[in-house]
Legacy VTK file of the C-alpha trace (Angstrom):
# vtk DataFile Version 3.0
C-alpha trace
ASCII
DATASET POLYDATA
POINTS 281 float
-42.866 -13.679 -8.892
-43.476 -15.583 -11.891
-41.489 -18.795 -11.030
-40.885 -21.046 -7.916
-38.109 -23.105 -6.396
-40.174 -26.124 -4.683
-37.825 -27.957 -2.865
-38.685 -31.610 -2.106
-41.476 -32.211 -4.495
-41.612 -35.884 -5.183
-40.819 -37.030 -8.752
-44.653 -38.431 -9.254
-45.466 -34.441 -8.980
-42.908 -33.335 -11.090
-44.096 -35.350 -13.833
-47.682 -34.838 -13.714
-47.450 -31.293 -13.729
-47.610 -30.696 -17.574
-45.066 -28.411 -17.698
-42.509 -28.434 -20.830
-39.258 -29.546 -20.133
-35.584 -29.726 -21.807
-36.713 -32.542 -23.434
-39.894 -30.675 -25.254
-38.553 -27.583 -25.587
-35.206 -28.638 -27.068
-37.764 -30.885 -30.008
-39.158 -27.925 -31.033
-38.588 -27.518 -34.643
-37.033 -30.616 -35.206
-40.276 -32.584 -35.647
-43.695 -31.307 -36.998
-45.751 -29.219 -34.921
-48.799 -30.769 -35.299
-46.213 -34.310 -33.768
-44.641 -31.789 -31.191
-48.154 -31.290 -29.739
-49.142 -34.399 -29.871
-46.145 -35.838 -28.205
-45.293 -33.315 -25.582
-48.930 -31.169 -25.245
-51.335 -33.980 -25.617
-49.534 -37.144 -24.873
-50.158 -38.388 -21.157
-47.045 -40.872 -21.290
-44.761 -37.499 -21.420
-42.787 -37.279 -18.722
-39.545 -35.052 -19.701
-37.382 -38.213 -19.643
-35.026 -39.419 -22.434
-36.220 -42.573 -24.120
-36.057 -45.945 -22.069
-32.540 -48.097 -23.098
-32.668 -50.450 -20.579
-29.251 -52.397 -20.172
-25.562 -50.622 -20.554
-26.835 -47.434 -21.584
-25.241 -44.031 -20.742
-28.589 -42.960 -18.914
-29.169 -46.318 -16.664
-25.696 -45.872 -15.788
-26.171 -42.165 -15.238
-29.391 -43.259 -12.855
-27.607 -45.945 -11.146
-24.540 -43.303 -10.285
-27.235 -40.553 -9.389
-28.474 -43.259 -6.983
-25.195 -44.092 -5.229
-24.152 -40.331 -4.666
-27.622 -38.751 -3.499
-30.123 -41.509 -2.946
-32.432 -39.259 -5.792
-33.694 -43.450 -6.470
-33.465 -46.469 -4.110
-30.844 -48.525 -5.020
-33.324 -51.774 -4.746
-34.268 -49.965 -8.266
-31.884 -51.365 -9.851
-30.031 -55.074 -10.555
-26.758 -55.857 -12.144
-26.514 -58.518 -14.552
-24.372 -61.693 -14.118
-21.358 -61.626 -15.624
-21.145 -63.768 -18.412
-24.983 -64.195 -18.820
-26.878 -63.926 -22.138
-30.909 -63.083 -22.307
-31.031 -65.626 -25.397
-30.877 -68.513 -22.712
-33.570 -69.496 -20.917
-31.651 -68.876 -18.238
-31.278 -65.219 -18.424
-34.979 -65.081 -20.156
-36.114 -66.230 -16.437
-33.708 -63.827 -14.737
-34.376 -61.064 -17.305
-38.304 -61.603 -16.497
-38.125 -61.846 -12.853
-36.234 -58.690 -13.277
-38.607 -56.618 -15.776
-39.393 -54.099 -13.144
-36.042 -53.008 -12.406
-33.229 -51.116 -14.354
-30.239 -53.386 -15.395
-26.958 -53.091 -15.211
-24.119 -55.048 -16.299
-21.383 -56.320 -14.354
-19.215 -54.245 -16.701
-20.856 -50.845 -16.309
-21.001 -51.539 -12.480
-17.100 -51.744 -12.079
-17.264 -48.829 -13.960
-19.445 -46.698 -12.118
-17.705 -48.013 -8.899
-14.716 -46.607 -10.006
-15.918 -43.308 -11.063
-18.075 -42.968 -7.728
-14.983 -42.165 -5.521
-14.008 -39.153 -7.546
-17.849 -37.697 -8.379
-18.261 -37.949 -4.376
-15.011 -35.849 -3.899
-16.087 -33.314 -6.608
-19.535 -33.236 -4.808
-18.245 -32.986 -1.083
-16.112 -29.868 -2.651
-19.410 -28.224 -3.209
-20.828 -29.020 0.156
-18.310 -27.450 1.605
-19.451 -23.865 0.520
-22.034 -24.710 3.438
-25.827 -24.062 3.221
-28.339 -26.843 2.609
-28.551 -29.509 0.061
-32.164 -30.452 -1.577
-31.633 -33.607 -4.205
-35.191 -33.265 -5.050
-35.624 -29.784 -5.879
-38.376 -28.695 -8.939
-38.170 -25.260 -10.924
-41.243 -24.225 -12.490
-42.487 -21.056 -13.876
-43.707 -18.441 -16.706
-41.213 -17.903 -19.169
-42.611 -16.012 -22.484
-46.219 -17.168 -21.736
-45.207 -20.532 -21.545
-44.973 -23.072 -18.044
-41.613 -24.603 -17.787
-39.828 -26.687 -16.033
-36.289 -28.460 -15.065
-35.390 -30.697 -11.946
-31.505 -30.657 -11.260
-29.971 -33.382 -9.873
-28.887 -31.280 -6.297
-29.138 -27.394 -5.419
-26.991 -25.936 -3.175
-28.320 -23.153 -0.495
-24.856 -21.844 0.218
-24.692 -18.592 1.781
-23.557 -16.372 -1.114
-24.761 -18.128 -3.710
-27.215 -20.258 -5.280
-25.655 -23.575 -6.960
-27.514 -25.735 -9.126
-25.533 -28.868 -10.034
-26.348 -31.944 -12.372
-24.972 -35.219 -12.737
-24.021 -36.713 -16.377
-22.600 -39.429 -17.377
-20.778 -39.011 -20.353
-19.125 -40.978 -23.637
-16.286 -38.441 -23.779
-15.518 -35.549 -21.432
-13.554 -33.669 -24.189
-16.951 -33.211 -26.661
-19.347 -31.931 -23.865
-18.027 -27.995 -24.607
-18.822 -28.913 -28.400
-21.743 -30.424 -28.032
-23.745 -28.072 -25.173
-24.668 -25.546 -27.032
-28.455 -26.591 -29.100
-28.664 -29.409 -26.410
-31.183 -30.034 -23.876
-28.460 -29.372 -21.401
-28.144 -25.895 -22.643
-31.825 -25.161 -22.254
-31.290 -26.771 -18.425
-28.708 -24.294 -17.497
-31.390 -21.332 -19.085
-34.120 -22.623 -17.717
-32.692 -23.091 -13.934
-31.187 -20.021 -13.498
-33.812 -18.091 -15.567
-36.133 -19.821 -13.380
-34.164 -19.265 -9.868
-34.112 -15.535 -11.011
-37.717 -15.129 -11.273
-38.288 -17.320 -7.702
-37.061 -14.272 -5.975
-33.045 -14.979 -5.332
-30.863 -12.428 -5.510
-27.878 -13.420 -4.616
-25.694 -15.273 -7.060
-26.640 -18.232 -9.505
-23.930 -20.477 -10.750
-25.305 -23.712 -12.555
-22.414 -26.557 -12.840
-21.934 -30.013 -14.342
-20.367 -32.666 -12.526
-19.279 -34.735 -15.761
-18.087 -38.567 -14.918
-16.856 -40.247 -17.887
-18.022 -43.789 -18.708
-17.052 -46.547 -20.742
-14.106 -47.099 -18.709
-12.463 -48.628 -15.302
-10.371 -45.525 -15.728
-12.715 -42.401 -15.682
-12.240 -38.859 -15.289
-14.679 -36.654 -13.444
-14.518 -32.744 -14.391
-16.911 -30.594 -12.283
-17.660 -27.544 -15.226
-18.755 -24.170 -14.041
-21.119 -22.721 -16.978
-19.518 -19.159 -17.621
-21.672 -15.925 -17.261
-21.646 -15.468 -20.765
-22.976 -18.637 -21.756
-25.437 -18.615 -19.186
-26.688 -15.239 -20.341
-26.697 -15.877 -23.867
-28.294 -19.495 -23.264
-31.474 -16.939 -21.208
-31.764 -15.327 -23.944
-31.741 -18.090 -26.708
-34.458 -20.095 -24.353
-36.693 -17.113 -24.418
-36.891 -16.555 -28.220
-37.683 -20.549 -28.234
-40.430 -20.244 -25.830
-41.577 -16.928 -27.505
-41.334 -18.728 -30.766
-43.708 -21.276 -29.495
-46.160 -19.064 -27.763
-46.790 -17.349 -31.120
-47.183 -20.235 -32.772
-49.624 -22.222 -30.273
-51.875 -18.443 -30.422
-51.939 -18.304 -34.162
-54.979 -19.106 -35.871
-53.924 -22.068 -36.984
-52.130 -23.719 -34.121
-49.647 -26.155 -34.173
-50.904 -27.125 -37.777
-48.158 -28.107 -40.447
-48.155 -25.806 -43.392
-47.242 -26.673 -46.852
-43.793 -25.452 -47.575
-42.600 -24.554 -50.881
-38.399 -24.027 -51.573
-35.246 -24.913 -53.692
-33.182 -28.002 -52.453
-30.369 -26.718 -50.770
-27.325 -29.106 -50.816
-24.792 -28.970 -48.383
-21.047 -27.977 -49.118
-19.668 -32.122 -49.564
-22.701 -32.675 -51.725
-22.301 -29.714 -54.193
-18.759 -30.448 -54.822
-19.809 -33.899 -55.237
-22.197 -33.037 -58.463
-20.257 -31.377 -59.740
-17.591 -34.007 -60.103
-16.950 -36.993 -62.367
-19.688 -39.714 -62.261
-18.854 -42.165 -59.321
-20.186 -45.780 -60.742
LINES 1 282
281 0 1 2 3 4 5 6 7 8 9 10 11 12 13 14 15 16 17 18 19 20 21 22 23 24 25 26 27 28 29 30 31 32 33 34 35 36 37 38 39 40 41 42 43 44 45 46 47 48 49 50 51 52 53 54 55 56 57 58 59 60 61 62 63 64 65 66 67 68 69 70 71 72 73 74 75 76 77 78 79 80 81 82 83 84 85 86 87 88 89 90 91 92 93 94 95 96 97 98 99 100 101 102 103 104 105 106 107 108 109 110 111 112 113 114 115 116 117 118 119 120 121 122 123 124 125 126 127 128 129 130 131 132 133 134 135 136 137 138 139 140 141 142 143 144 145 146 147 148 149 150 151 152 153 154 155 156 157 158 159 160 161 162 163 164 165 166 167 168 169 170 171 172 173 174 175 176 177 178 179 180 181 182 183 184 185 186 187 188 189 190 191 192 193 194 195 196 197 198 199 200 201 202 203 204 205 206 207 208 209 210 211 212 213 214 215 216 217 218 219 220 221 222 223 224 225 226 227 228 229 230 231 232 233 234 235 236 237 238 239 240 241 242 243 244 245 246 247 248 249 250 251 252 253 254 255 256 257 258 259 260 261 262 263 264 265 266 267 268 269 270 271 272 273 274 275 276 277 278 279 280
């Protein structure tokens, strides 16, 4: 076997382990290479997380909700902010600072999430029901093209004919998440996890789904997504020419060095039609 499903490895592990995640591999080729070593090969702050946005973000939101459903984080992790209070006050300066180690949320995205929570835990309990054991702290790592990877879904499901691997996102608009999957770091989830759950030693079927709750509203939907064979095959595939891509490069002479490159500006379709029109003063 050249992967393993740890169940209940705690999240200080996970992140210390080195291993490249959604986050890394999806930036590869979209920065430097000499800046994608540095930042996801060399860097000790990198833990596989999106970027801190601490207030009424999607992903504090996303957190808090992950919290309420399966207890992934202690709810004492997090604080909701006073209605009507502003941090340009000294006020909520005090509050704000007697608060710095804890993720905020507003009273606004709270009614939200409340309102969303209700639904998610129906579309979860759905999934319990196909029996087996839950783990909400369950780590896939493993060899994939000569490189160490890793995801950590939000719950996996030991049913007993199949494997499901399930994560939580909280979402602008439910309608744009088919659009938008494929390239994101949410395609190279679903690769890696099943990919990764293949090479563990299951055999019996892998499904990987999406429980999407959508935020911004009092009035949310919540679509649990099934990722279709297809995709999930095809997604393998892409993950493996990315990780073979950067296995090639990292054993090169030259490493992750940038190379001078040397090319014809290539315009896009608006900005060809564009020059060629009429002056626009």
């Amino acid at each position: 076997m050249t992967a393993q499903l740890i169940y209940d490895e705690p999240w200080g592990s996970y992140t210390k382990s080195r291993s490249l995640g959604s986050s890394a591999l999806q930036a590869w080729q979209m920065v430097g290479r000499a800046q994608w070593s540095a930042d996801f090969l060399e860097s000790e702050a990198y833990a596989d997380e999106e970027g801190p946005d601490n207030g009424a973000g999607a992903k504090e939101g996303g957190d808090y909700l992950d919290a309420r459903l399966t207890g992934n984080k202690p709810l004492t992790d997090f604080v909701i902010k006073p209605e009507g209070m502003r941090f340009s006050t000294k006020e909520g300066i005090a509050w704000r600072d007697a608060n710095a180690s804890k993720t905020i949320i507003s009273a606004k995205q709270e009614r939200e999430i409340l309102a969303a929570e209700p639904m998610a835990r129906e579309a979860l309990g759905v999934l319990l029901a196909l029996g087996g054991p839950i783990s909400y702290q369950a780590t896939l790592r493993g060899d994939v093209e000569g490189l160490t990877i890793q995801t950590r879904p939000d719950f996996v499901i030991d049913a007993p004919d199949m494997l499901v691997i399930g994560d939580l996102k909280y979402v602008g608009q439910i309608d744009k998440f088919a659009r938008d999957w494929v390239g994101s770091r949410y395609e190279i989830q679903v690769a890696a996890g099943v990919h990764l759950a293949r090479e563990s030693g299951i055999t019996k079927r892998i499904e990987f789904r999406f429980l999407l709750v959508e935020s911004g509203t009092e009035n949310p939907r919540c679509h649990c997504l099934r990722i279709p064979d297809s995709a999930v095959e095809n997604a393998v595939r892409r993950l493996k020419e990315r990780c073979a891509d950067i296995r090639e490069i990292r054993d090169s002479p030259l490493g992750f060095v940038d190379l001078v490159m040397f090319g014809d500006l290539d315009l896009p379709g608006w900005a060809e039609k564009r020059l060629e029109g009429s002056f626009d003063a």
